[in-house]
C-alpha positions in Angstrom: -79.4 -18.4 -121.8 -82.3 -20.7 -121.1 -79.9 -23.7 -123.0 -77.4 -23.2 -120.2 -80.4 -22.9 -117.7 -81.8 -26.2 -119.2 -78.4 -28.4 -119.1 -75.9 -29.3 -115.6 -72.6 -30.3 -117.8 -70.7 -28.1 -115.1 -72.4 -28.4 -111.7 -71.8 -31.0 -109.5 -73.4 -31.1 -106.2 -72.4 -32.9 -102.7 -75.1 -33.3 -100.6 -74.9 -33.7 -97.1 -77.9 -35.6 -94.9 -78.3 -37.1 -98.5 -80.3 -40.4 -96.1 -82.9 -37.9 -94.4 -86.1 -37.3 -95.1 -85.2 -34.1 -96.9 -82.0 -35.7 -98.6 -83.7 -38.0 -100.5 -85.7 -36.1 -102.4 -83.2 -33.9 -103.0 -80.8 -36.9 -104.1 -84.3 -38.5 -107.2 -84.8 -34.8 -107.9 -81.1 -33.4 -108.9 -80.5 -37.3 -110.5 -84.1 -37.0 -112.3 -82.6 -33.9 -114.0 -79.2 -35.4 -114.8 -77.5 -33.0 -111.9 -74.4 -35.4 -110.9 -75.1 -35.7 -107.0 -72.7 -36.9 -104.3 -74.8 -38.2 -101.5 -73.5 -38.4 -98.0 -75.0 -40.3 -95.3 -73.9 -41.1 -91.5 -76.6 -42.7 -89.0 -78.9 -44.1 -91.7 -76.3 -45.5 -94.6 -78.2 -46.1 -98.0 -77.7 -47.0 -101.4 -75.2 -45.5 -103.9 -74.7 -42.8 -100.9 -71.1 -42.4 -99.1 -70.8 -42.8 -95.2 -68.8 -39.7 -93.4 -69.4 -38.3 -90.2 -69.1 -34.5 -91.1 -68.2 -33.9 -87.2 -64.9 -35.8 -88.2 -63.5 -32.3 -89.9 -60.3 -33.1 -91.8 -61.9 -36.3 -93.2 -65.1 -34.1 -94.4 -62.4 -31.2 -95.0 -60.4 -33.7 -97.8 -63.1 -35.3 -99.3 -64.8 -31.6 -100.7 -61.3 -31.1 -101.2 -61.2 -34.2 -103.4 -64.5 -34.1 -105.0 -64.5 -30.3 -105.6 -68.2 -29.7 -106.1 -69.8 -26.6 -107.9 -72.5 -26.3 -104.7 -72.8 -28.2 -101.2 -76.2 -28.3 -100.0 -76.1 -28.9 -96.1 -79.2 -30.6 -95.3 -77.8 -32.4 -92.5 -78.8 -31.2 -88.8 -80.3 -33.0 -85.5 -83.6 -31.9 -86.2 -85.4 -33.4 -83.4 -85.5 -30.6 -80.7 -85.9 -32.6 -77.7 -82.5 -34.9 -78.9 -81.1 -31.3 -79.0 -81.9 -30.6 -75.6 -80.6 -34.3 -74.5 -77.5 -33.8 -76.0 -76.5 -29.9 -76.6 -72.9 -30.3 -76.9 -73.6 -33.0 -79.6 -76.4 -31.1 -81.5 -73.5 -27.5 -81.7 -71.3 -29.8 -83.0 -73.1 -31.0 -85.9 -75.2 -28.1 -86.3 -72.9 -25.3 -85.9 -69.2 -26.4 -86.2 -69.9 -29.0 -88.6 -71.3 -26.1 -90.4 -69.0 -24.0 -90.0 -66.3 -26.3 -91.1 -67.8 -27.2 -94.4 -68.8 -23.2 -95.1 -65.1 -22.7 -94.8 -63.7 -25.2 -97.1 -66.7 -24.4 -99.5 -64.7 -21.1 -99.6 -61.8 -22.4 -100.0 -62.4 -24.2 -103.3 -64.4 -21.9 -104.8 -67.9 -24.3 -104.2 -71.0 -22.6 -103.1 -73.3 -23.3 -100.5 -76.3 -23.8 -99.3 -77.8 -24.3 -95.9 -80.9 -25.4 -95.1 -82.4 -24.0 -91.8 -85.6 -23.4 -90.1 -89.1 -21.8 -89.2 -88.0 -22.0 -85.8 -84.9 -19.6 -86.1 -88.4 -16.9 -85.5 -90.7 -17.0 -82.0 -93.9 -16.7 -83.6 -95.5 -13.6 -82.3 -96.1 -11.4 -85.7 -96.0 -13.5 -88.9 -95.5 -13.7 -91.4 -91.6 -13.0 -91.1 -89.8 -11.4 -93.7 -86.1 -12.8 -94.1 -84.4 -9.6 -92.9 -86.6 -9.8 -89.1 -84.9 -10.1 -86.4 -84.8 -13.5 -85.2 -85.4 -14.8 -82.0 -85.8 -19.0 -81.4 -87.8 -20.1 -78.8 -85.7 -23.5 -78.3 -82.2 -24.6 -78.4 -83.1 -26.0 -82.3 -83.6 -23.1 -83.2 -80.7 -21.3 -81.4 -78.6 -24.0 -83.0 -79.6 -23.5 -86.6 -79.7 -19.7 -86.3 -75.6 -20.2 -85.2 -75.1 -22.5 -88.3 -76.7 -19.5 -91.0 -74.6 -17.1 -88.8 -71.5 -18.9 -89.9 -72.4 -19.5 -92.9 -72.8 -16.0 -94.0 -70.0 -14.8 -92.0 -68.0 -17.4 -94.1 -68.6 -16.0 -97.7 -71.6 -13.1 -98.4 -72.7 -15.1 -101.9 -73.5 -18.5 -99.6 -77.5 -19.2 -99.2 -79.6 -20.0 -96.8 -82.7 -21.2 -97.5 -85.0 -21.8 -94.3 -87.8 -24.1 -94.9 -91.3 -25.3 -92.6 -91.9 -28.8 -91.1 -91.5 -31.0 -93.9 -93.4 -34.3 -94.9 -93.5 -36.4 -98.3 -91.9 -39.6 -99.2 -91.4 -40.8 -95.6 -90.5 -44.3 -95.0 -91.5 -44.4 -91.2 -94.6 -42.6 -89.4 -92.0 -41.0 -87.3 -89.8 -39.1 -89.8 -92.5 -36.5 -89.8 -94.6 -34.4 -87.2 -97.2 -34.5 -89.8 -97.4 -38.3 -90.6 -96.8 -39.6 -87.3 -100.6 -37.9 -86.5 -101.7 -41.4 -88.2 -99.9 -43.2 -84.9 -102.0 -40.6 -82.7 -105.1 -41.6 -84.4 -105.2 -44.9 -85.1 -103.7 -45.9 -81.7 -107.3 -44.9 -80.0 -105.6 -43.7 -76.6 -107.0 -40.4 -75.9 -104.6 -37.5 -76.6 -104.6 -33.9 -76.7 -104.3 -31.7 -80.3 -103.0 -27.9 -80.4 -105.7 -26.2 -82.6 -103.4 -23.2 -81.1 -99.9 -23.4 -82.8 -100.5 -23.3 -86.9 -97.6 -24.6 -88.8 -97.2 -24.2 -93.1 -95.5 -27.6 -94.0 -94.2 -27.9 -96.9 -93.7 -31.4 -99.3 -90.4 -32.2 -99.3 -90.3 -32.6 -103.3 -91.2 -28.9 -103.2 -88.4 -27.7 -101.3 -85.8 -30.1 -103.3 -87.7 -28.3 -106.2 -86.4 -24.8 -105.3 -83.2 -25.9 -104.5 -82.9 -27.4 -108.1 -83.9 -23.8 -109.1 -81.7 -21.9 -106.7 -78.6 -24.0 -108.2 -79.9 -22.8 -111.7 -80.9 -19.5 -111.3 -77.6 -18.2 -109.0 -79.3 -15.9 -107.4 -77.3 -13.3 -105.2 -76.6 -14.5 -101.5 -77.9 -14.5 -98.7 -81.1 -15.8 -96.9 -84.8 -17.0 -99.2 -87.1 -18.3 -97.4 -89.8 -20.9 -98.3 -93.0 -22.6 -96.9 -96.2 -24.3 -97.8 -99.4 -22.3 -98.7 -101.6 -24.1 -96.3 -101.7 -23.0 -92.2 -102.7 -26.0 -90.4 -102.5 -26.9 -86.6 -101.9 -30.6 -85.4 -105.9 -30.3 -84.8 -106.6 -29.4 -88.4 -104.5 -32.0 -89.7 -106.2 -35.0 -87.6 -109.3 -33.5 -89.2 -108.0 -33.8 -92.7 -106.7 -37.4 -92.1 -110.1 -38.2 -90.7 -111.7 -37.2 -93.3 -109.6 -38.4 -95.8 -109.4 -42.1 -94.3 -112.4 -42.6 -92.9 -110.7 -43.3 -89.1 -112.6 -42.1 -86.0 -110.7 -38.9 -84.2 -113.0 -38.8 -81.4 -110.6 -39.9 -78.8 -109.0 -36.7 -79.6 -109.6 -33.2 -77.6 -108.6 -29.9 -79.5 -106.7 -27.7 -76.9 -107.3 -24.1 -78.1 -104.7 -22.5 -75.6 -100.6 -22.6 -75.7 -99.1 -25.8 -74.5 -96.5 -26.6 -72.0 -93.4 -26.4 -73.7 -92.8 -23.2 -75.8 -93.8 -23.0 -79.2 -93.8 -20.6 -81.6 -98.0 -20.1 -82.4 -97.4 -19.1 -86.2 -93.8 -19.1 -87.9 -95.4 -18.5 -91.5 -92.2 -17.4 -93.7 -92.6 -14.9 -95.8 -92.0 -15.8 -99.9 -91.7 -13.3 -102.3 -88.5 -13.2 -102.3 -88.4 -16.6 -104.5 -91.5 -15.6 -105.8 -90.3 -12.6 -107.6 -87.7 -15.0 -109.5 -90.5 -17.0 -110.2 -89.6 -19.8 -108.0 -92.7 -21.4 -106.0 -93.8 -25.3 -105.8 -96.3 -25.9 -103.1 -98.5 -29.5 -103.4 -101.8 -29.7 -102.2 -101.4 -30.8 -98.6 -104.2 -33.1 -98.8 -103.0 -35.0 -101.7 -99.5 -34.9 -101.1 -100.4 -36.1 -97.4 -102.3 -39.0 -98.7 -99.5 -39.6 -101.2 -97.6 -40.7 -98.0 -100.4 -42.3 -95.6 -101.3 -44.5 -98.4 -98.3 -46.6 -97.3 -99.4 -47.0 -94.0 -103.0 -47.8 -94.5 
């Protein structure tokens, strides 16, 4: 009944990566709605959250154990590809095993979960992808986070995955974001080169904790939903957009219409009706929701 729908007496959610970006959205948006929220945290520590290094296994094994949540969202990942490719051995263990050790006692215990994965688990050549295409990642973050849904759903069918776009909103550094760190690029005045070639769909992080809020409530059956913003920009077109929105000169910027050096997937728009047709959707203007952020910076 919509009065179940409405109330959380019974869930209880642990939330891993509860300090990142992503995490602590998720964290003001389930406590907003009176969810009860464990938040754990590891490299960045913050308030109210609990420190555990989810690479330690028994310790994360005993303390879902002990808490015995109704869902575990897994939004912790290295999620900066080029840290991947320092460290690989690192990244699979807390991307994949990690994973995989925390799908595994989620099964154990009844609890369900949800991974969070990526645009990049797809190469980019025929968009928009549907969540049954074939995947194929063009770097080892993507390899990495395709493993980690592999296990996932290997673990227990009625676990979900939900992959999501580059993500900015309520960032507390430039840096956290590929979108807000374009401020940097601008206002530092060195000349620098924007793709107008590669056109990403992010997405405000509030949406995404949004639907995950709505995937908790509305159990849908498992497996992989996919979700991304309605807006296709390219690093070019966002310098534009902050430009115009701010005022600052871009002209020490050159758009670069080809492909790059490094291989990046050109267009890795996801597909969305599948949450559409259970009338889940939350997309913020990118504009506003961009100036939301740089307004802190400014």
């Amino acid at each position: 009944s919509l009065l179940q729908e409405m109330s959380h007496p019974n869930t209880s959610v642990l939330l891993t990566g509860a300090s990142g970006l992503l995490g602590r959205q998720i964290m003001s948006v389930l406590q907003a709605e009176g969810v009860s929220v464990t938040g754990l945290c590891f490299s960045r520590p913050g308030d109210g959250l609990t420190k555990l290094d989810i690479t330690d296994f028994s310790a994360t094994r005993s303390l879902v154990q002990d808490l015995k949540p109704t869902h575990v969202i897994h939004a912790a990942a290295q999620r900066f590809p080029d840290k991947v490719e320092g460290d690989f051995e690192a990244a699979l263990k807390l991307n994949v095993e990690s994973t995989k050790n925390l799908a595994e006692v989620c099964k154990e215990i009844g609890s369900r979960m949800i991974y969070i994965s990526t645009d990049y688990v797809f190469d980019g050549e025929h968009p928009p992808f549907f969540h049954d295409n074939k995947p194929n990642p063009l770097n080892k973050y993507g390899e990495t986070k395709l493993a980690g849904e592999e296990a996932v759903l290997a673990t227990d069918s009625s676990f979900l995955v939900l992959r999501i776009p580059v993500l900015y909103g309520g960032v507390k550094t430039l840096n956290e974001s590929a979108v807000t760190v374009l401020l940097d690029v601008i206002r530092s005045g060195k000349p620098a080169k924007m793709s107008s070639y590669e056109v990403r769909c992010p997405a405000h992080t509030q949406d995404i904790a949004r639907i995950l809020l709505d995937l908790i409530r509305k159990s849908p059956d498992g497996g992989i939903y996919q979700w991304c913003g309605l807006e296709k920009l390219s690093k070019w077109d966002m310098c534009k957009i902050i430009s115009k929105e701010t005022g600052l000169d871009i002209s020490h910027l050159e758009e670069v219409v080809g492909a790059g050096g490094t291989p990046r997937p050109r267009d890795v728009e996801l597909d969305r009706e599948k949450l559409r047709r259970m009338g889940i959707e939350h997309h913020t203007k990118f504009n506003e929701g961009l100036m939301g952020d740089l307004k802190n910076f400014l």
